[in-house]
VOPAGU-2260 file (C-alpha; in pm, 1 decimal, decimal comma):
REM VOPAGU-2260
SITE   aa  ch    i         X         Y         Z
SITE  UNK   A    0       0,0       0,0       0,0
SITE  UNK   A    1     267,4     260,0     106,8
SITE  UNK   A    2     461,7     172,3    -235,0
SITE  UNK   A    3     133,8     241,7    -424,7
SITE  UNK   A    4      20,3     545,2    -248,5
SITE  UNK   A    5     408,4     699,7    -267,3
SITE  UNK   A    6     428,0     612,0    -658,3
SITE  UNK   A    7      80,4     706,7    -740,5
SITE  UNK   A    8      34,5     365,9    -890,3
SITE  UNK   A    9    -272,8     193,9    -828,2
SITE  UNK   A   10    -185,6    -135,5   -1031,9
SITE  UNK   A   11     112,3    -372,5   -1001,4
SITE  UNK   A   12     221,6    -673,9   -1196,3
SITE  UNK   A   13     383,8    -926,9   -1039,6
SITE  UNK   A   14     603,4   -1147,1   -1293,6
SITE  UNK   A   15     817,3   -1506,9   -1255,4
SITE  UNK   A   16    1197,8   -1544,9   -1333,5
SITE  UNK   A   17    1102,7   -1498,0   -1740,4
SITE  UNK   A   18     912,8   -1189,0   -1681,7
SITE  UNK   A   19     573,1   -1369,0   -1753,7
SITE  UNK   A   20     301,5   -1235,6   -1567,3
SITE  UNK   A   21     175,8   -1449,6   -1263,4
SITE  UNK   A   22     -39,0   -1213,7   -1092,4
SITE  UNK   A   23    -197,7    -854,4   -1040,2
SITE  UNK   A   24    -232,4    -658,8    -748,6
SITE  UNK   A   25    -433,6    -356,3    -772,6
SITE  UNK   A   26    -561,5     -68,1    -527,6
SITE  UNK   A   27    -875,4    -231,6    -498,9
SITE  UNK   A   28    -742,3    -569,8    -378,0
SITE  UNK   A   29    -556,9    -419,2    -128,3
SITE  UNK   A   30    -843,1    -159,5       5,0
SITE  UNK   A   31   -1020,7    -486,7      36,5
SITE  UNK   A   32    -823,0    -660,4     256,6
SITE  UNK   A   33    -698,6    -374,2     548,6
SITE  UNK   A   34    -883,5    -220,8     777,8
SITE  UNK   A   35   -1136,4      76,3     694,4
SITE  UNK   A   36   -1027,9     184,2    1027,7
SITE  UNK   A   37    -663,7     200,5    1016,9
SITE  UNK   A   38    -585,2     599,1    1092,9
SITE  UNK   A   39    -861,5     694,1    1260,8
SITE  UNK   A   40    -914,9     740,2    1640,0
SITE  UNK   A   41   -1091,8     397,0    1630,5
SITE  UNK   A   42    -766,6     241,6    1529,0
SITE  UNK   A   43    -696,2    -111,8    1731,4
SITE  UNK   A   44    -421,2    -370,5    1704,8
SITE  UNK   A   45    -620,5    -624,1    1457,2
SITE  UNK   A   46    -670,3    -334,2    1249,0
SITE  UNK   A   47    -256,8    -254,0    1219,9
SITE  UNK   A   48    -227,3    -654,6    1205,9
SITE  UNK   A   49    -428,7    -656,2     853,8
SITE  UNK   A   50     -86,8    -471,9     684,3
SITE  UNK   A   51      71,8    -797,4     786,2
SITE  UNK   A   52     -69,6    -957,9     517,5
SITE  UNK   A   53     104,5   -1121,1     215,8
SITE  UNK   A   54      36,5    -978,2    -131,7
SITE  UNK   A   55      -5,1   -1321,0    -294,0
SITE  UNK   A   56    -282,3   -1391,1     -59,3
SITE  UNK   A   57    -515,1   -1070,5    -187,3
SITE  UNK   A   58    -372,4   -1104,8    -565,8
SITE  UNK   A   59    -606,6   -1155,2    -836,0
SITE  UNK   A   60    -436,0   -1511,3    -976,9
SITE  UNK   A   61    -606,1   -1512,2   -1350,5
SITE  UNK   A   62    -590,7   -1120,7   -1470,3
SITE  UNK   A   63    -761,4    -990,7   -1738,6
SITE  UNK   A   64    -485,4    -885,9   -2014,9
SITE  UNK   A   65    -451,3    -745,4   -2379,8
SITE  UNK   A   66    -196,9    -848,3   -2631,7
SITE  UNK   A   67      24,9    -570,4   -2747,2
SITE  UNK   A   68    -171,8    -483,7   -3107,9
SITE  UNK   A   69    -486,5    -487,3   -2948,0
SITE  UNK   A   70    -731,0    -186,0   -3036,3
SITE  UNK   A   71    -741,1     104,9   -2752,2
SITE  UNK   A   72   -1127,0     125,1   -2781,4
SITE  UNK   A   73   -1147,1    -280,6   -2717,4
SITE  UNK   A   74    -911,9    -226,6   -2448,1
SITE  UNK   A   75   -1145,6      31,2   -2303,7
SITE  UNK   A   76   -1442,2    -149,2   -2378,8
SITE  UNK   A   77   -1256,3    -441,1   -2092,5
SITE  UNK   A   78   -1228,5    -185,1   -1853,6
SITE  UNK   A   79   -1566,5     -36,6   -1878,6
SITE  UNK   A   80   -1721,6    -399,9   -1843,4
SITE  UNK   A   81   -1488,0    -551,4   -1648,1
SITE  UNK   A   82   -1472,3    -230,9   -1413,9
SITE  UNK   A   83   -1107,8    -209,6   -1379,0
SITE  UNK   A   84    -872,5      63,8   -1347,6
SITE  UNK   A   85    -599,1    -116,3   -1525,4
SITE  UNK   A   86    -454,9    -412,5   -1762,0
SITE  UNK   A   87    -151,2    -598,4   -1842,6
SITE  UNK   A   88     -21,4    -592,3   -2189,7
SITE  UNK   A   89     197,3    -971,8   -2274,7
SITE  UNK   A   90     276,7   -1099,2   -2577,2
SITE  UNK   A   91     167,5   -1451,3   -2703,6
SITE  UNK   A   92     350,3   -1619,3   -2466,5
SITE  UNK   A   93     256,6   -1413,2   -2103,2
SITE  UNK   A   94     549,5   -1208,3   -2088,4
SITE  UNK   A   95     477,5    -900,0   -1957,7
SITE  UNK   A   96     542,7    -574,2   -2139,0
SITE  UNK   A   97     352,4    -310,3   -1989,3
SITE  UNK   A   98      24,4    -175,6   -1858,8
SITE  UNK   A   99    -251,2      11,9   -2019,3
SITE  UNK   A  100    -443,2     232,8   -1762,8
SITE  UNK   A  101    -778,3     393,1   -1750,8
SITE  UNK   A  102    -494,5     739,3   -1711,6
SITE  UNK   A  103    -331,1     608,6   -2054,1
SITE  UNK   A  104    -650,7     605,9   -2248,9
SITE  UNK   A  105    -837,2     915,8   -2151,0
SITE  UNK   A  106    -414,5    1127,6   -2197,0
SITE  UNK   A  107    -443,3     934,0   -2568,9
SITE  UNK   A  108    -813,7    1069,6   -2611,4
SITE  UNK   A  109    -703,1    1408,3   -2459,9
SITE  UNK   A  110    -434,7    1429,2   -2725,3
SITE  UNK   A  111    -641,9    1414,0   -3044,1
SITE  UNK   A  112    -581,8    1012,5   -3011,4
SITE  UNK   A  113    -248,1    1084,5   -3189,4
């Protein structure tokens, strides 16, 4: 979370070894797994405990992703439906070679979709 917040990212890909995606964390996942309280004046112990917990346990294990020639209106057709903030770009065989963002479409649309 503190990574996140400090970069202003909101999505992470975890890869293997090969750089082939395994998993996605996103701000989501995280914000529902801690503690609403954590903070506040109602702040307890359990709540500080739920920072303990591992990323691959609040993961999502089969993200949605795009191949890397894949139309920006389809891709923003999957995070419309899908209601995601983000997705992983691989190539044909999972490596990972970037994200497209809900950010990255509407600065392409901004731009004259240059």
């Amino acid at each position: 979370k503190e990574i996140m917040e400090n970069e202003s990212i909101r999505n992470l890909p975890v890869v293997d070894e090969y750089n082939k995606l395994t998993m996605f964390i996103t701000e989501r996942d995280i914000l529902a797994n801690i503690s609403p309280w954590l903070g506040t004046i109602s702040e307890k112990k359990e709540d500080r405990e739920t920072l303990g917990k591992k990323v691959h346990r609040i993961m999502s294990r089969n993200p949605i992703t795009v191949k890397f020639d894949t139309d920006i209106k389809d891709v923003a057709r999957i995070l419309q439906s899908k209601k995601v903030s983000g997705v992983p770009v691989v190539d044909d065989k999972g490596v990972l070679m970037g994200l497209v963002t809900v950010i990255d479409i509407l600065k392409y649309v901004a731009e004259g979709c240059k």
